[in-house]
N, C-alpha and C positions, 0 to 999 in steps of 0.2 A: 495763255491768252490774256489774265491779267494784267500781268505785265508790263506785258506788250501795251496792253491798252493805256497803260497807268504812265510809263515813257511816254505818252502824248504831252501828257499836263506838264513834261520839262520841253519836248521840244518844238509845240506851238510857240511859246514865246523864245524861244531862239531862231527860230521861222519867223515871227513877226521884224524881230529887229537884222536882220540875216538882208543882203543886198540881193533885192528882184533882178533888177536889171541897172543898168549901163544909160543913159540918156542923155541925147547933148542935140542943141540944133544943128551944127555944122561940124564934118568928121575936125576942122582946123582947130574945133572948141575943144575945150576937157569935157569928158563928160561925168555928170553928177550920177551918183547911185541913191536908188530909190528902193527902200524898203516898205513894209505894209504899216508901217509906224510912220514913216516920213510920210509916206503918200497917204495917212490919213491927216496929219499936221496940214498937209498942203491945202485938203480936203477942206475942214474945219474953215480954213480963210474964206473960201470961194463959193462953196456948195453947201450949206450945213444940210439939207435932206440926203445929200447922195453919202456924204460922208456918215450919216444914221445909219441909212443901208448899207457900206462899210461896213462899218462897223460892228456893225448884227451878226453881217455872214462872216469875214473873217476873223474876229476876235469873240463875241460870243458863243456863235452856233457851235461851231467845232469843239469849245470847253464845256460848253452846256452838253455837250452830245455824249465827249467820254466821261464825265462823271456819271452822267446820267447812268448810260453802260458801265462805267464802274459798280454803278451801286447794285443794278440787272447781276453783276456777276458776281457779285459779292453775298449776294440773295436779300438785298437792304431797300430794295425798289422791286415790284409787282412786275414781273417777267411779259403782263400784257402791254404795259407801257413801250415796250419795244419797239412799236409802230413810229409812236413821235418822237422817240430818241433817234430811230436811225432818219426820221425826216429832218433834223438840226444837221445830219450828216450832210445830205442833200445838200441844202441851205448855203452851208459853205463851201462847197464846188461852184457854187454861183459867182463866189469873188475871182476863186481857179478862172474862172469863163470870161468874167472883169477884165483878170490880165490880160487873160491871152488874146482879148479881144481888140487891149488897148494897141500891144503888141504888132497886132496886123496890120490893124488901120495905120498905126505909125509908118510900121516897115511899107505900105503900100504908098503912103503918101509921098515917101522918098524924102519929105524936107529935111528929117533929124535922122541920127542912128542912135538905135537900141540894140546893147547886150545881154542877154537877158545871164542870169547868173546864178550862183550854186543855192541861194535860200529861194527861190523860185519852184525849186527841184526837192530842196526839203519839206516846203510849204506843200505844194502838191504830193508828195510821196506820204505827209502827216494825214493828207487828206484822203490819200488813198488809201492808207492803213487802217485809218478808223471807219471806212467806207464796209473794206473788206471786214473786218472785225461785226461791223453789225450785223451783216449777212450773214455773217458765221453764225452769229447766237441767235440770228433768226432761223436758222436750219436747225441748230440745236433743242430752242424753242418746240418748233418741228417736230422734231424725234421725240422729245420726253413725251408732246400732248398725244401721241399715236399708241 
């Protein structure tokens, strides 16, 4: 489970620069890809508070989270700490909920199309692993204190 956890810290940041989705106003246009690095560039221009909170959940929380678990399983960080390590997990499923939310409203509105695409799927599947992973050691947690 190491690991496992420790392959996060290579492949969040290939999730970051990894193309979410497909965007374009009109199917006639090309359409531009949008990654969590571009679409915080884009962020920075226009929003600087939404782009903080970006930033927080997709780029920190999720790195903050598996070191933090790293160190939980390493026995280098206090196994009680557990609670607000798997809460940074949380935290970055918020961006998860971001896209997918951008995503709807888009597809609903009809004006532009979105494809969404394969770092979309790694981002989410990194988030779901380290999700899964803290749950684990919190059952394990569990077991030793019994």
């Amino acid at each position: 489970m190491r690991w496992i956890n420790l392959s996060l810290l290579i492949l969040y940041p290939i999730a970051w620069f990894a193309p979410l989705m497909k965007a374009g106003l009109l199917p006639i246009f090309g359409l531009s890809e949008i990654s969590v690095i571009s679409g915080l560039q884009s962020l920075w221009d226009s929003d600087v508070v939404l782009a903080l909170v970006v930033t927080l959940f997709a780029l920190f929380s999720p790195m903050l989270k598996t070191l933090g678990l790293a160190l939980i399983q390493f026995n280098l960080l206090d196994r009680r700490t557990l609670p607000v390590v798997n809460l940074l997990g949380k935290f970055a499923m918020a961006d998860i909920f971001l896209i997918a939310l951008y995503i709807t409203l888009s597809k609903g509105i009809g004006i532009g199309r979105i494809e969404t695409q394969w770092g979309l799927y790694l981002f989410t599947g990194c988030i779901l692993v380290s999700v899964t992973l803290g749950a684990y050691e919190a059952y394990v947690s569990k077991r030793r204190a019994e």
